[in-house]
N, CA, C, O and CB atoms as a CASP TS submission, in Angstrom:
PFRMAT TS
TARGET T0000
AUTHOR 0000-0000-0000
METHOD Language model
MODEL 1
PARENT N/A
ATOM      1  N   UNK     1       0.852  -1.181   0.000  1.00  0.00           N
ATOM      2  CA  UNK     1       0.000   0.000   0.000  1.00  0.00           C
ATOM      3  C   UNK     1       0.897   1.243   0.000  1.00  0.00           C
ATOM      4  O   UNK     1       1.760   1.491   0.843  1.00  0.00           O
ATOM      5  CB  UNK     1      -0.969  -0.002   1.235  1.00  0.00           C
ATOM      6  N   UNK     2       0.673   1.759  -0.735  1.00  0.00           N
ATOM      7  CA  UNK     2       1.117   3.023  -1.098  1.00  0.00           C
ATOM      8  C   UNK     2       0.230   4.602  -0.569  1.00  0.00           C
ATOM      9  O   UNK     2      -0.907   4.877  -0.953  1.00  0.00           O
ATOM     10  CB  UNK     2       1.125   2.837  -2.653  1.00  0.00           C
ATOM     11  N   UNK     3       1.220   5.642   0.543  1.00  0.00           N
ATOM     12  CA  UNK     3       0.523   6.339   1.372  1.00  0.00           C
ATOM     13  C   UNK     3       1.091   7.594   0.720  1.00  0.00           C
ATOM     14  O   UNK     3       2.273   7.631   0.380  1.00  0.00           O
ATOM     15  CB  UNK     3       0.692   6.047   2.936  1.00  0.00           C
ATOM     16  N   UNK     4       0.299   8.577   0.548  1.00  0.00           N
ATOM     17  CA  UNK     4       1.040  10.085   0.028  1.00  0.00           C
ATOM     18  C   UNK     4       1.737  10.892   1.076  1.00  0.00           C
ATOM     19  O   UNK     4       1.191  11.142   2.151  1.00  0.00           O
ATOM     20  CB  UNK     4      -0.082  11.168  -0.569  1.00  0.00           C
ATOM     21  N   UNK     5       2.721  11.227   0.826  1.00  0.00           N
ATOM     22  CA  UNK     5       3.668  12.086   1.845  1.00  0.00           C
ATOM     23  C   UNK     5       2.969  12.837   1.853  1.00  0.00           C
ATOM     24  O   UNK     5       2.305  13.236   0.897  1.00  0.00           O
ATOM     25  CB  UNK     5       5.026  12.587   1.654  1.00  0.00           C
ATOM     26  N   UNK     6       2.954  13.247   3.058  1.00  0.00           N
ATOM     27  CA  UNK     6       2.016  14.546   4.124  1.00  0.00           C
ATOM     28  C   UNK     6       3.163  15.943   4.023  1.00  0.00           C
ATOM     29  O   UNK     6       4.197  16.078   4.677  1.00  0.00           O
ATOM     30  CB  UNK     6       1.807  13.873   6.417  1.00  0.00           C
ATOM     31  N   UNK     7       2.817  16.512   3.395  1.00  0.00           N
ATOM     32  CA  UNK     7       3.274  18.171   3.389  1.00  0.00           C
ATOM     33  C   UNK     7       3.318  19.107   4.412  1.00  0.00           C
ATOM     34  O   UNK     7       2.202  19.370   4.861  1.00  0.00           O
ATOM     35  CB  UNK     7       2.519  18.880   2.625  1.00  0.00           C
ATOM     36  N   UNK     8       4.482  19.841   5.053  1.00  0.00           N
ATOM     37  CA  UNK     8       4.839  20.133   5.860  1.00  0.00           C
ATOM     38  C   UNK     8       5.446  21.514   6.017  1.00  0.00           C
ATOM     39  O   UNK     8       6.437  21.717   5.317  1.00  0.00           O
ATOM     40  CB  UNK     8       5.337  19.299   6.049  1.00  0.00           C
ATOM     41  N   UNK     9       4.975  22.663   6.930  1.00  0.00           N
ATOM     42  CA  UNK     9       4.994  23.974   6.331  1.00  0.00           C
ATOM     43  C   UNK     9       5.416  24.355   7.999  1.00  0.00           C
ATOM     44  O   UNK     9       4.966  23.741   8.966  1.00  0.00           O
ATOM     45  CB  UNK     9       3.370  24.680   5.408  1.00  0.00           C
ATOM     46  N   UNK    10       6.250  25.350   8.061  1.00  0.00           N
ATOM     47  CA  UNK    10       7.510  25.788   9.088  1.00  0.00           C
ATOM     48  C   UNK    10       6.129  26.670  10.305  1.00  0.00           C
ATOM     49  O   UNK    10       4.917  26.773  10.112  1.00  0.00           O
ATOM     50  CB  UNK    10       9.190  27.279   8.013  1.00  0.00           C
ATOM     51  N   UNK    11       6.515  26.893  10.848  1.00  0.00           N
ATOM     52  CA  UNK    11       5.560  28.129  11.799  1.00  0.00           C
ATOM     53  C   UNK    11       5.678  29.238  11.371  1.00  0.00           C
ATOM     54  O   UNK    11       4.683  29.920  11.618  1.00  0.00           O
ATOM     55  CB  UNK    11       5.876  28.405  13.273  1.00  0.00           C
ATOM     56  N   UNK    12       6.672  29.896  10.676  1.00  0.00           N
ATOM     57  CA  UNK    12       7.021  31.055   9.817  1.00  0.00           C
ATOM     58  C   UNK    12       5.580  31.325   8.436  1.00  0.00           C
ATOM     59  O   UNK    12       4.775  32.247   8.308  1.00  0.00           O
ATOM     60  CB  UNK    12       8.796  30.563   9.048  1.00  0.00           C
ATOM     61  N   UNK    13       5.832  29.865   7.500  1.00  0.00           N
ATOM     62  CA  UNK    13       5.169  29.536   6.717  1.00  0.00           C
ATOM     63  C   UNK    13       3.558  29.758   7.170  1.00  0.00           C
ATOM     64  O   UNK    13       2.588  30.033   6.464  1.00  0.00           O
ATOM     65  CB  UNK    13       5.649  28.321   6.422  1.00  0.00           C
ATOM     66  N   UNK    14       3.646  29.547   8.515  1.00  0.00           N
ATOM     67  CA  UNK    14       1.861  29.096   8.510  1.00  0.00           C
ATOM     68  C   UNK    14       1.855  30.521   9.147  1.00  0.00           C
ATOM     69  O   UNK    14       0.652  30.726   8.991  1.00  0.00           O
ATOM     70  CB  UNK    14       1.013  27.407   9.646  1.00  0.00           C
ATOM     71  N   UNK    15       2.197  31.370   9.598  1.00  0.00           N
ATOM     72  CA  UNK    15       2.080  32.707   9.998  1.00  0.00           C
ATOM     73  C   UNK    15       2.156  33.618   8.551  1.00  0.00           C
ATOM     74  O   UNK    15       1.232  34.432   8.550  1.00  0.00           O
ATOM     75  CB  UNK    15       3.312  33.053  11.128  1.00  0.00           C
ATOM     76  N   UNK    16       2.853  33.693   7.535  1.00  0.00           N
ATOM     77  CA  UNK    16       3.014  34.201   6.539  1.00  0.00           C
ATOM     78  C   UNK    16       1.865  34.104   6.088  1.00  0.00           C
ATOM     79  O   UNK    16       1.258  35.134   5.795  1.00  0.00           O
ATOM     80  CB  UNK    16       3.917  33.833   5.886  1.00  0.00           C
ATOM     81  N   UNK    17       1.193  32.662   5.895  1.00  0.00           N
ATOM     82  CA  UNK    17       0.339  32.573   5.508  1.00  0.00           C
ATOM     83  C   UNK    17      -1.257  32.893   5.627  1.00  0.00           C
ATOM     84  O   UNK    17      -2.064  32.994   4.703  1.00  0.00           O
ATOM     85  CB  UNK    17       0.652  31.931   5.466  1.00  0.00           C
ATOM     86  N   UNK    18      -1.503  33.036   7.177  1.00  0.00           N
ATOM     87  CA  UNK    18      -2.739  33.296   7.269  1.00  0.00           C
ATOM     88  C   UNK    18      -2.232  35.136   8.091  1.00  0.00           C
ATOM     89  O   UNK    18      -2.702  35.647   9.107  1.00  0.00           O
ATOM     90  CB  UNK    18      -3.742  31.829   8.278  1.00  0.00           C
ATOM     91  N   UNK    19      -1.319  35.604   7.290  1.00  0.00           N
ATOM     92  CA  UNK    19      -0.682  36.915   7.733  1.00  0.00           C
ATOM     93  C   UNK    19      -1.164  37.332   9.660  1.00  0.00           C
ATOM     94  O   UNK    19      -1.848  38.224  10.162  1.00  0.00           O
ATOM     95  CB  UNK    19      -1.425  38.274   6.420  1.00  0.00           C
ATOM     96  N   UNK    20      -0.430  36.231  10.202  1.00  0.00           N
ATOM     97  CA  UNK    20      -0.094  36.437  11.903  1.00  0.00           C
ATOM     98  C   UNK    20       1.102  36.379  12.265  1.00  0.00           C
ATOM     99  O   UNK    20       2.037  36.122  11.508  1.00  0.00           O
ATOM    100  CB  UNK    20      -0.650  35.472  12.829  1.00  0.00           C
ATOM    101  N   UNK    21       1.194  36.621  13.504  1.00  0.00           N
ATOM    102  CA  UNK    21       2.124  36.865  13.807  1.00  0.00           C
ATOM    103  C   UNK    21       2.859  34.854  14.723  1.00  0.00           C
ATOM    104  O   UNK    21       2.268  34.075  15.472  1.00  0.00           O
ATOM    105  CB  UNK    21       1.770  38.460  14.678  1.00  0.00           C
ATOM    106  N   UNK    22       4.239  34.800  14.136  1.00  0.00           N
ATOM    107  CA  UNK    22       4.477  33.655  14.202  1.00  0.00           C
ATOM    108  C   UNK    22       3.803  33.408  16.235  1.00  0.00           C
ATOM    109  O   UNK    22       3.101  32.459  16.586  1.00  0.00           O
ATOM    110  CB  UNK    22       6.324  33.447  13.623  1.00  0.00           C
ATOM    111  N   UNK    23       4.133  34.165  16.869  1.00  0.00           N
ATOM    112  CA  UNK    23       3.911  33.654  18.361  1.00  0.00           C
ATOM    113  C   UNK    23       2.480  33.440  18.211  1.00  0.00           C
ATOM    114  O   UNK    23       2.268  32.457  18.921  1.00  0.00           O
ATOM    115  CB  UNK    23       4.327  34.742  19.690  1.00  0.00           C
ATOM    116  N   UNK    24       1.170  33.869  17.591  1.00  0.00           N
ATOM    117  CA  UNK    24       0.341  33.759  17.357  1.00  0.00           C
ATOM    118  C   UNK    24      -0.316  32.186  17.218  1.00  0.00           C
ATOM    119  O   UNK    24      -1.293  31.543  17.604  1.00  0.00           O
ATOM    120  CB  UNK    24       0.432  34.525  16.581  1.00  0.00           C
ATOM    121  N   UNK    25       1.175  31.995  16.217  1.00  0.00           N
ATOM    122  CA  UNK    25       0.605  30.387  15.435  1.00  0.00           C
ATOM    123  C   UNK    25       1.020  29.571  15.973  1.00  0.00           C
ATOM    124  O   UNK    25       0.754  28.448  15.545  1.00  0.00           O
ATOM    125  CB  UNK    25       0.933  29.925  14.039  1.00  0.00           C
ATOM    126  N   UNK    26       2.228  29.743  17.669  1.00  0.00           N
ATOM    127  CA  UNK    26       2.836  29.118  18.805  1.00  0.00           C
ATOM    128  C   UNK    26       1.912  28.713  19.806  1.00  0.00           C
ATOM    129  O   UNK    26       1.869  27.728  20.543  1.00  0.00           O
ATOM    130  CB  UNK    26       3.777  29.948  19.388  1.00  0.00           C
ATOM    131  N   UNK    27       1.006  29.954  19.620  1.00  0.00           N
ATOM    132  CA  UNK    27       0.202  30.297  20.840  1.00  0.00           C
ATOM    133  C   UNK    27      -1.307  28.770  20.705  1.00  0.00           C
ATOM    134  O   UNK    27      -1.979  28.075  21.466  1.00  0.00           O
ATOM    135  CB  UNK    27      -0.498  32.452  20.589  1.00  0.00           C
ATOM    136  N   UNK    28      -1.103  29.007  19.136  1.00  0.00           N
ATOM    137  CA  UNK    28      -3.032  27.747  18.721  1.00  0.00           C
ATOM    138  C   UNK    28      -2.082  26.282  18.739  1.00  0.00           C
ATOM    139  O   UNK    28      -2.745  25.264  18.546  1.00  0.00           O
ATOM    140  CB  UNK    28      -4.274  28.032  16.133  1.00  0.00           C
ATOM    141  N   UNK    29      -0.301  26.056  18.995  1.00  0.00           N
ATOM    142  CA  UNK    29      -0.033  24.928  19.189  1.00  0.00           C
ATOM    143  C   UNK    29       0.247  24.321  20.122  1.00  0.00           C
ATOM    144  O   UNK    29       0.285  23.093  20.185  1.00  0.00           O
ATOM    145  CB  UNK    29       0.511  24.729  18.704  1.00  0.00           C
ATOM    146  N   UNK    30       0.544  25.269  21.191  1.00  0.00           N
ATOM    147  CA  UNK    30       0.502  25.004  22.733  1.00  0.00           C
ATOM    148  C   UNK    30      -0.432  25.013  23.495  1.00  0.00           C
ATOM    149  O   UNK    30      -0.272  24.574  24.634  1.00  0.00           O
ATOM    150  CB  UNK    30       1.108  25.670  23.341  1.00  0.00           C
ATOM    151  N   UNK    31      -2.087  25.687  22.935  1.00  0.00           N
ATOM    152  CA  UNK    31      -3.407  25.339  23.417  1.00  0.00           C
ATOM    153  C   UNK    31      -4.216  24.633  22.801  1.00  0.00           C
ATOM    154  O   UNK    31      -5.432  24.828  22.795  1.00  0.00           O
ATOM    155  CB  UNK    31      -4.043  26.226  23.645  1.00  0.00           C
ATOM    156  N   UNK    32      -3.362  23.320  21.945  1.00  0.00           N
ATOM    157  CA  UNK    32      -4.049  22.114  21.126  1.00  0.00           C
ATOM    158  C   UNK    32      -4.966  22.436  19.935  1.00  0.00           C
ATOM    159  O   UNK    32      -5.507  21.588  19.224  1.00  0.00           O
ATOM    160  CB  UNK    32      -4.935  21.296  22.078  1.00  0.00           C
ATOM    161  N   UNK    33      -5.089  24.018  19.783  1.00  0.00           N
ATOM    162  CA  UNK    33      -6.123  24.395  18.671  1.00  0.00           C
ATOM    163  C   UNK    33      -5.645  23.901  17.485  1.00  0.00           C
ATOM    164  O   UNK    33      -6.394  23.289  16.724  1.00  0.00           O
ATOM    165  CB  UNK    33      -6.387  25.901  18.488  1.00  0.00           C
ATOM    166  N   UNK    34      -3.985  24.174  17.129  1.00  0.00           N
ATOM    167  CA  UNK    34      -3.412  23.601  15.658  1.00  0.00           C
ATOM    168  C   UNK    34      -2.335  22.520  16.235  1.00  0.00           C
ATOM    169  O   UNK    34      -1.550  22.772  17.149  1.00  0.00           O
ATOM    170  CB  UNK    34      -2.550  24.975  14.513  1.00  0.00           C
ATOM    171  N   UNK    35      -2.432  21.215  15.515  1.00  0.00           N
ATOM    172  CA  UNK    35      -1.657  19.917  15.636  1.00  0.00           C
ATOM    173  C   UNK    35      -0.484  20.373  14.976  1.00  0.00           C
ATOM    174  O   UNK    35      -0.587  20.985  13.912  1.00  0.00           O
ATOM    175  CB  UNK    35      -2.319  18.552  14.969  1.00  0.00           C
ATOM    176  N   UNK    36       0.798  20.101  15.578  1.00  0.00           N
ATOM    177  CA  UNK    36       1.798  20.311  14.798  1.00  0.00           C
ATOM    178  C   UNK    36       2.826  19.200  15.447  1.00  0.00           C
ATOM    179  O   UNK    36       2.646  18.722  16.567  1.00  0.00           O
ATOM    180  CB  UNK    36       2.236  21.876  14.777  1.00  0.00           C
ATOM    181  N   UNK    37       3.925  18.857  14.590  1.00  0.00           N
ATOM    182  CA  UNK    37       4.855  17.784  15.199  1.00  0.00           C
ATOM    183  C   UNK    37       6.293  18.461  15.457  1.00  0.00           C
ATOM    184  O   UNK    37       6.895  18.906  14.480  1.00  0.00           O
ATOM    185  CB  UNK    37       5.008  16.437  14.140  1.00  0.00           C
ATOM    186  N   UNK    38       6.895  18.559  16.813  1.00  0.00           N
ATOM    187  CA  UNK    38       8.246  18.942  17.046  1.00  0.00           C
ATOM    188  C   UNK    38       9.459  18.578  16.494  1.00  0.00           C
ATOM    189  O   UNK    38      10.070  18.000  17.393  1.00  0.00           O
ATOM    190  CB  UNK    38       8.432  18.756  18.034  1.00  0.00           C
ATOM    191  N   UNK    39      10.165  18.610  15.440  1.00  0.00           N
ATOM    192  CA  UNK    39      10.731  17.578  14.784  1.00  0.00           C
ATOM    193  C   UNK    39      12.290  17.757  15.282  1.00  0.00           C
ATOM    194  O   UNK    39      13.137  17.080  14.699  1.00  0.00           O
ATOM    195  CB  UNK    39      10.441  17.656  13.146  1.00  0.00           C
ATOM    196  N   UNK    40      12.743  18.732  16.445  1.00  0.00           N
ATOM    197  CA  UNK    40      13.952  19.142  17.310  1.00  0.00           C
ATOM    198  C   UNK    40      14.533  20.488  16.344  1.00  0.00           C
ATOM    199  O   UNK    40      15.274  21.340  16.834  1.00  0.00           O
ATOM    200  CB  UNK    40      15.236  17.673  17.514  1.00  0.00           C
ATOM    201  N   UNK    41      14.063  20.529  14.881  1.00  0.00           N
ATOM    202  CA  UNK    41      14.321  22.210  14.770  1.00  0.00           C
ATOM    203  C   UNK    41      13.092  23.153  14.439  1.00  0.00           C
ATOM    204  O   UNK    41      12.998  24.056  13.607  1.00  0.00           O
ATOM    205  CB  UNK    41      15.397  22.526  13.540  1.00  0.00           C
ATOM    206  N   UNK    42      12.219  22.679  15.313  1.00  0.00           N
ATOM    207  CA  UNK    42      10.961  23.726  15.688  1.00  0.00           C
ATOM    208  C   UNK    42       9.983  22.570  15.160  1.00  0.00           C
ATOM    209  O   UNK    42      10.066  21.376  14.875  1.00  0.00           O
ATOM    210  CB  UNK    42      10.844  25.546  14.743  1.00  0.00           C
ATOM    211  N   UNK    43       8.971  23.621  15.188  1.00  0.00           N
ATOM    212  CA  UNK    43       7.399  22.919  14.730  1.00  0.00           C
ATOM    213  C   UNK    43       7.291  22.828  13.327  1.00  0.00           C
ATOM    214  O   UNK    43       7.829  23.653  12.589  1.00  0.00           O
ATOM    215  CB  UNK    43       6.014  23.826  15.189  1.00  0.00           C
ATOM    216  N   UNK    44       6.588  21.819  12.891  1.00  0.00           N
ATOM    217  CA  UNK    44       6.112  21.377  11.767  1.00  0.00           C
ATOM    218  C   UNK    44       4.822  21.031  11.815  1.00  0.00           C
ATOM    219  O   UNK    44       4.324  20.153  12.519  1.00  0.00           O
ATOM    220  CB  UNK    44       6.778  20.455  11.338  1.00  0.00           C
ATOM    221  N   UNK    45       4.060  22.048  10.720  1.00  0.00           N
ATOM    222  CA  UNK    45       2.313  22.032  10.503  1.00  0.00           C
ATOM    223  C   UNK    45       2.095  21.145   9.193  1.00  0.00           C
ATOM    224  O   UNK    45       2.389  21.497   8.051  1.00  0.00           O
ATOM    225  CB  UNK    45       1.538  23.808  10.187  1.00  0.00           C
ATOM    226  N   UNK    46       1.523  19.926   9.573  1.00  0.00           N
ATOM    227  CA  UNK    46       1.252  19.373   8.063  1.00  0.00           C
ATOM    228  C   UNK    46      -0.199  19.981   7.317  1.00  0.00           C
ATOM    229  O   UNK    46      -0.986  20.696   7.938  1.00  0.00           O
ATOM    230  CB  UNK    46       1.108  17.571   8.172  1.00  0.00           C
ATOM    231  N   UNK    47      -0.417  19.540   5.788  1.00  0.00           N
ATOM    232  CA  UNK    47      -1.127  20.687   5.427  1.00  0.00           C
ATOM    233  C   UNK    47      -2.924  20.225   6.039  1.00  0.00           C
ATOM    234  O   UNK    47      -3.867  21.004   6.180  1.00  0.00           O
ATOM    235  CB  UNK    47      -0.870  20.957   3.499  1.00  0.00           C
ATOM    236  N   UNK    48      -2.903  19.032   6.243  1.00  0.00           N
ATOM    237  CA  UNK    48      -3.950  18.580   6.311  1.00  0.00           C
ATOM    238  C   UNK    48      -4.753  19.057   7.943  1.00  0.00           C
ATOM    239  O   UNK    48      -5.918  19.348   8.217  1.00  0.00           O
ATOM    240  CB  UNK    48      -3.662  17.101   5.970  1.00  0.00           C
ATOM    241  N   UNK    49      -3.464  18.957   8.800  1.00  0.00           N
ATOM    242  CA  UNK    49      -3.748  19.914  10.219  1.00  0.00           C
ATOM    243  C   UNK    49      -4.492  20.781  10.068  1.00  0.00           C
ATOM    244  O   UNK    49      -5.658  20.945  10.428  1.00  0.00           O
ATOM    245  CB  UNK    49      -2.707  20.629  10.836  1.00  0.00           C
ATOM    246  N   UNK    50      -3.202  21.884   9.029  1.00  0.00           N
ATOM    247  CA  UNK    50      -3.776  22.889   9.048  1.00  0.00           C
ATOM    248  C   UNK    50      -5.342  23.188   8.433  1.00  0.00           C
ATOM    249  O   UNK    50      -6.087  24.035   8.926  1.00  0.00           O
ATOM    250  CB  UNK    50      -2.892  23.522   8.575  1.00  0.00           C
ATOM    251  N   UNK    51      -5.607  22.550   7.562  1.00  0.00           N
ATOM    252  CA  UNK    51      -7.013  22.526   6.708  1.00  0.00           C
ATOM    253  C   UNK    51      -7.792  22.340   7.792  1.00  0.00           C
ATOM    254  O   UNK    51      -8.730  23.134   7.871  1.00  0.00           O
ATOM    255  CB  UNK    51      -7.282  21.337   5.495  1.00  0.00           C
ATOM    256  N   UNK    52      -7.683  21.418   8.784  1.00  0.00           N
ATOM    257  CA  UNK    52      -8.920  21.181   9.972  1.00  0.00           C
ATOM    258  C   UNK    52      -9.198  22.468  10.719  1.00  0.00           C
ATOM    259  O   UNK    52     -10.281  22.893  11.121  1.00  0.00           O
ATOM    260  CB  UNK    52      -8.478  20.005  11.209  1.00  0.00           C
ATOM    261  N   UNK    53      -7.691  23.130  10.844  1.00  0.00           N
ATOM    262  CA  UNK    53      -8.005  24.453  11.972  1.00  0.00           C
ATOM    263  C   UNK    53      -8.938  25.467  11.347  1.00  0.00           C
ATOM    264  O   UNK    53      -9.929  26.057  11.780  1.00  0.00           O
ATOM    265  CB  UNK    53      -6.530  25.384  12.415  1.00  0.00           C
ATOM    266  N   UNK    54      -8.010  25.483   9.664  1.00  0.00           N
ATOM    267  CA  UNK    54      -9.144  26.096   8.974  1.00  0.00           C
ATOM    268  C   UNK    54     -10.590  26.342   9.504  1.00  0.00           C
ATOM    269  O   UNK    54     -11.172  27.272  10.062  1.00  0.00           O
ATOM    270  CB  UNK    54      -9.295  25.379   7.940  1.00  0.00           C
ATOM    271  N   UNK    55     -10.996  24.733   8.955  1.00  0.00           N
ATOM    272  CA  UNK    55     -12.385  24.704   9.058  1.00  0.00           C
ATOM    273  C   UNK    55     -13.156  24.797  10.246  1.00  0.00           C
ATOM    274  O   UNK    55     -14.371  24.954  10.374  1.00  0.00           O
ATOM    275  CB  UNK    55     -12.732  23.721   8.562  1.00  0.00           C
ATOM    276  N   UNK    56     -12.183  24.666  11.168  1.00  0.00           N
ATOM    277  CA  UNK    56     -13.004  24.650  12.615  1.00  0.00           C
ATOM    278  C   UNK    56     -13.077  26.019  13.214  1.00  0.00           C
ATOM    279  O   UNK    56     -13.698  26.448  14.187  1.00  0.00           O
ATOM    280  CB  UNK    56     -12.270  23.676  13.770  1.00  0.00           C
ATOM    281  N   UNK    57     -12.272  26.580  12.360  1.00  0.00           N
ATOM    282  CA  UNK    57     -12.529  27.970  12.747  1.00  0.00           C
ATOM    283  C   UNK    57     -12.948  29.424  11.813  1.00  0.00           C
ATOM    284  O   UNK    57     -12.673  30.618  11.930  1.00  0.00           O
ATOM    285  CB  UNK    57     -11.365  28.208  13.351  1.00  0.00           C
ATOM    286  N   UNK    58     -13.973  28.391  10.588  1.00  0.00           N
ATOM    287  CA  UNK    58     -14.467  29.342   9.595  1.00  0.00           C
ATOM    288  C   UNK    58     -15.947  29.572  10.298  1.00  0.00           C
ATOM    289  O   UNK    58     -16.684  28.740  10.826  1.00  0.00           O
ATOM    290  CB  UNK    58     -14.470  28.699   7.896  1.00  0.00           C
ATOM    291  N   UNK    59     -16.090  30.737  10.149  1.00  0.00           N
ATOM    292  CA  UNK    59     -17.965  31.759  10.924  1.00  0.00           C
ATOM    293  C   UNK    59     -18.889  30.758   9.481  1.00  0.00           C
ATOM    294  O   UNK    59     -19.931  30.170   9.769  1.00  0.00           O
ATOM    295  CB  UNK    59     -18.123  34.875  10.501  1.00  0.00           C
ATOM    296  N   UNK    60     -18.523  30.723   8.530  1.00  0.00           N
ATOM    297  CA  UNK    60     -19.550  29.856   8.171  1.00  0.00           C
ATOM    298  C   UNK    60     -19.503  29.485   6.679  1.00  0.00           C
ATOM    299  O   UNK    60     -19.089  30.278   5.833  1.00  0.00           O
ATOM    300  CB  UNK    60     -20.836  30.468   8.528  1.00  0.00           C
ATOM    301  N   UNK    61     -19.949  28.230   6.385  1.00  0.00           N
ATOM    302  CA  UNK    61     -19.641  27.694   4.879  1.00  0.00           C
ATOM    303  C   UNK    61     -19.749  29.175   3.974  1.00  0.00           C
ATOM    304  O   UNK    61     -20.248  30.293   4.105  1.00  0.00           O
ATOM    305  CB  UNK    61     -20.989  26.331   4.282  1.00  0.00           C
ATOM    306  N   UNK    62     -18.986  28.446   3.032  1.00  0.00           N
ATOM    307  CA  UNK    62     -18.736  29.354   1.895  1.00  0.00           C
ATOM    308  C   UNK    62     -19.329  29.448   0.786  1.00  0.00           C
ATOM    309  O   UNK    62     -18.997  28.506   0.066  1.00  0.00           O
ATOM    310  CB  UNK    62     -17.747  29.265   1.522  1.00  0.00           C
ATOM    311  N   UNK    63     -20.353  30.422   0.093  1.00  0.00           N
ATOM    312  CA  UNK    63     -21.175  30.417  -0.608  1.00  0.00           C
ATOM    313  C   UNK    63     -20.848  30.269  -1.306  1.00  0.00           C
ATOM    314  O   UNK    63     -19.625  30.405  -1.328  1.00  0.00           O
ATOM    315  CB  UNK    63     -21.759  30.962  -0.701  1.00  0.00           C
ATOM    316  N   UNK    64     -21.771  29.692  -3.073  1.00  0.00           N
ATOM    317  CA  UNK    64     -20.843  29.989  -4.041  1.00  0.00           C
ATOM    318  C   UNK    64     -21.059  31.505  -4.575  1.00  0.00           C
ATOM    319  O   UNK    64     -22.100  32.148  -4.437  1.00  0.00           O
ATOM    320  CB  UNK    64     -20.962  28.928  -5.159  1.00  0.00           C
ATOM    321  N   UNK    65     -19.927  31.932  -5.183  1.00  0.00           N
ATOM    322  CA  UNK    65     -20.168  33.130  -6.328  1.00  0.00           C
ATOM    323  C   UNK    65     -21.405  33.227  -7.310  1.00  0.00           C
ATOM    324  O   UNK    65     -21.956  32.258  -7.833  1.00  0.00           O
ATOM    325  CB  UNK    65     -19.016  33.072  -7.297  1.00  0.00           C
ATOM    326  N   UNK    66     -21.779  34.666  -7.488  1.00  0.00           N
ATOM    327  CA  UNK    66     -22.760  34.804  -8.084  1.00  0.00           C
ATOM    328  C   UNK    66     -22.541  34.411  -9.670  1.00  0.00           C
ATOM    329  O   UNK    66     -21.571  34.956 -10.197  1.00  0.00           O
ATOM    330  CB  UNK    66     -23.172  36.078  -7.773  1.00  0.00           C
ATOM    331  N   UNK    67     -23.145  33.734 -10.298  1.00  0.00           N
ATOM    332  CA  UNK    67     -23.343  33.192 -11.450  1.00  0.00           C
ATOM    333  C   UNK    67     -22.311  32.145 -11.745  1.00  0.00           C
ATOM    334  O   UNK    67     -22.012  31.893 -12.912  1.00  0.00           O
ATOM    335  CB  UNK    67     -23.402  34.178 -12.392  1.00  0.00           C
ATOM    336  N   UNK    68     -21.714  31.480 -10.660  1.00  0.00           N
ATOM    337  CA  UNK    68     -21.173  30.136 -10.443  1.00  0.00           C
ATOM    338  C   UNK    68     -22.592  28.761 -10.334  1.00  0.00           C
ATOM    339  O   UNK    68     -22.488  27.914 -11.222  1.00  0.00           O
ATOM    340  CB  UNK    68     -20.186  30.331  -8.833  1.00  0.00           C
ATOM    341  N   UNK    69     -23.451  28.617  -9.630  1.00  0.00           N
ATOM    342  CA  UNK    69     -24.120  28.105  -9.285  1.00  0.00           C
ATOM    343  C   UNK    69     -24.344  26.639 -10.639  1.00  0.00           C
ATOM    344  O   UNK    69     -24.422  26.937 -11.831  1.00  0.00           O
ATOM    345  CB  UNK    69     -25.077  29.180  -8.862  1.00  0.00           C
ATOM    346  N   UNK    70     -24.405  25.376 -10.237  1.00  0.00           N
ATOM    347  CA  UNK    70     -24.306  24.239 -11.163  1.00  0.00           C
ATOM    348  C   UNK    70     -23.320  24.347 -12.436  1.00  0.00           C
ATOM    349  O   UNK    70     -23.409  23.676 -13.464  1.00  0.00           O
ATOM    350  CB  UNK    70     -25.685  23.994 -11.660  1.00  0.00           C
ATOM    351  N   UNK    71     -22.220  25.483 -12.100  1.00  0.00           N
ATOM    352  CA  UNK    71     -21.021  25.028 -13.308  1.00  0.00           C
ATOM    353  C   UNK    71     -20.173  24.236 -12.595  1.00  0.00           C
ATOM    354  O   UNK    71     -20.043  24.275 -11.371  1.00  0.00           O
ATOM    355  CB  UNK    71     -20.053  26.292 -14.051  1.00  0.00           C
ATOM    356  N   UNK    72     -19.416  23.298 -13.581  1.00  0.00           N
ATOM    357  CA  UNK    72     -19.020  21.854 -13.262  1.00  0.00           C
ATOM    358  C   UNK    72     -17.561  22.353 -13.724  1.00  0.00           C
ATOM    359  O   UNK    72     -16.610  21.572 -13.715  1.00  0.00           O
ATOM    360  CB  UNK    72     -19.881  20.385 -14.174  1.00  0.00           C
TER
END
């Protein structure tokens, strides 16, 4: 069985990214909000983690765009 390597983005990376501040993105891994793995040169957010924090912390599904609706 063949498993896809899990993608892996720095605390820098995941602060850049959702534009915070890195202690910010320290702060949701030391109060269990974002899963990350210590790998001895800092934290590592895989992408799929991060997608959960995402979602667990979106105010609410995402509509579609206007005149998107049943295009495939």
């Amino acid at each position: 069985m063949i498993v896809p390597q899990e993608q892996y983005q720095t605390v820098r990376e995941v602060a850049d990214r959702l534009k915070v501040a890195e202690t910010t993105v320290r702060h949701w891994i030391r109060t269990g909000d974002l899963r990350a793995i210590d790998i001895g040169k800092g934290w590592r957010i895989a992408d799929a983690d991060l997608k959960v924090f995402l979602m667990r912390h979106e105010t609410a599904p995402r509509r579609p765009e206007a005149g998107t609706e049943g295009v495939r």
